[in-house]
Structure formats: C-alpha cells, structure tokens
N, C-alpha and C positions, 0 to 999 in steps of 0.2 A: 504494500500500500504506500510506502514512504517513496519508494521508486518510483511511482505514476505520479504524487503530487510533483517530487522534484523535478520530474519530464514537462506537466503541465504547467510550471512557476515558471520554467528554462522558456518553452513556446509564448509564452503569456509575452513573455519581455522581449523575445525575440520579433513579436508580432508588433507590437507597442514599439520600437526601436524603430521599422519599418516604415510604420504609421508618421511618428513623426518627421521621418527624412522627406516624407514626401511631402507631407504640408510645410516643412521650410522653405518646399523648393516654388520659388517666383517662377512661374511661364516668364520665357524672354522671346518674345517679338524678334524674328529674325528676319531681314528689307536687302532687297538691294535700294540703289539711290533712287534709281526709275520708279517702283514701288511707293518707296516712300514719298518721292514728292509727288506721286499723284494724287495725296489727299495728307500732308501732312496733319489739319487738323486735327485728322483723329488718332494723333499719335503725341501727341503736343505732353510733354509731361512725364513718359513714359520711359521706361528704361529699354534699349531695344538695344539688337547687337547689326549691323547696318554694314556691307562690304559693298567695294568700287575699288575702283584706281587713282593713286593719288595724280591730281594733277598736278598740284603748284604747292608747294612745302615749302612754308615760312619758319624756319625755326628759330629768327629774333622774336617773335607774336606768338609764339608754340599755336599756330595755326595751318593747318593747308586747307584745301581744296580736292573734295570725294567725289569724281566724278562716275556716272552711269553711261548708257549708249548716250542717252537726253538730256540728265539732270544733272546740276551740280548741287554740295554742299558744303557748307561748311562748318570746320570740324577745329573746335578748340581742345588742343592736345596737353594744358597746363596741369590740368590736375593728375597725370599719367608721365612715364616715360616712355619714350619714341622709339622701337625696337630699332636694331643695326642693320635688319633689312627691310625696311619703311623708307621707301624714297618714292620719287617725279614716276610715274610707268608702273611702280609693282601696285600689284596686287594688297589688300588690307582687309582688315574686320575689325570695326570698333564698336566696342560697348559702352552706350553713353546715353544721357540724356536728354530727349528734341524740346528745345523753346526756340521762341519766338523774338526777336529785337523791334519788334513793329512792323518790319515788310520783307529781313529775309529771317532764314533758319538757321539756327545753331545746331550743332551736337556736340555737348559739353561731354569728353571720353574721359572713363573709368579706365578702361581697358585696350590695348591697340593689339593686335596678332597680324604677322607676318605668313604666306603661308603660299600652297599650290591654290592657282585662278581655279580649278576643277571641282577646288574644294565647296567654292560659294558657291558655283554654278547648280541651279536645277536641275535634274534629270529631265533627260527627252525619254 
C-alpha cells in the first residue's frame, strides 16, 4: 500500500510540474515584416518574434532597418546586444516589442538571433 501512494504522490507532482510549465509559457507571435505591416495595429503592444533582412545598420543609434519583399521596419536594438553575424544583407529574428511614435513603427528588441534565411521561411 505504501508503494502505490508513493507512485501516486511521485505522478501527482510530476503532472502539477507539467501543468505549470505550460501556463508560464507566453504564445509568441511569430511575423515576417510583410505580415506585420499589413495590419500593424493589431499587434501594437505585443511581444512578437518578427524576421527580415537587415537593411541599413546604424550602430551609433543601436538602430537598423528590417526589411521584407514590401515593408520596412524599424528596429531599436539598445536594450539587447547585436550578435557578430547581424549585418547590411543577413538574415535576423528579433524578439521585441511593436509601438507606435505617431506615424511610423518601432520594434523595441529583447532579443536578436543570427541564423539560416530557410529557417524563417514558410513551408510550401
């Protein structure tokens, strides 16, 4: 009898343990630039992870420019560090989050990842 409670106490917590990792886990909003700005609105506030190509890399302003096939954005990279393969051409993924300055968009980045272009890409 001592054996099945301790098997059941052992499940009990394992399942509870479980339970909670998934309720910590935030859904994160994954966009390319196109995506996103076709309706920024509804995304204003939100913590989302967002990849393009950098175009234009400011790093006196720790800013660049995220562009898509259409859209640009941009992307304050002060609160984060810049990985060593984040340049003009590559490929990026940033986790950050979209306001508004009155008429363009920001993405204030948490997080920048370096990485293979195949990786953001959709499947066909």
């Amino acid at each position: 009898m001592e054996r099945r409670i301790r098997i059941l106490v052992t499940l009990g917590l394992i399942v509870a343990l479980l339970g909670l990792m998934l309720i910590s886990v935030e859904p994160e909003v994954d966009l390319s630039v196109d995506q996103l700005m076709e309706s920024p609105d509804q995304y204003e506030g939100e913590t989302l992870r967002l990849h393009g190509t950098v175009q234009i890399l400011d790093m006196e302003n720790h800013t660049l420019i995220l562009a898509g096939e259409t859209f640009t954005i941009e992307i304050d990279y002060s609160g984060t560090s810049l990985p060593s393969g984040a340049d003009e051409g590559k490929t990026i993924s940033v986790r950050g989050e979209l306001t508004s300055n009155g008429e363009d968009w920001i993405t204030h980045a948490y997080e920048i990842k370096t990485g293979c272009p195949s990786k953001y890409e959709a499947e066909a």
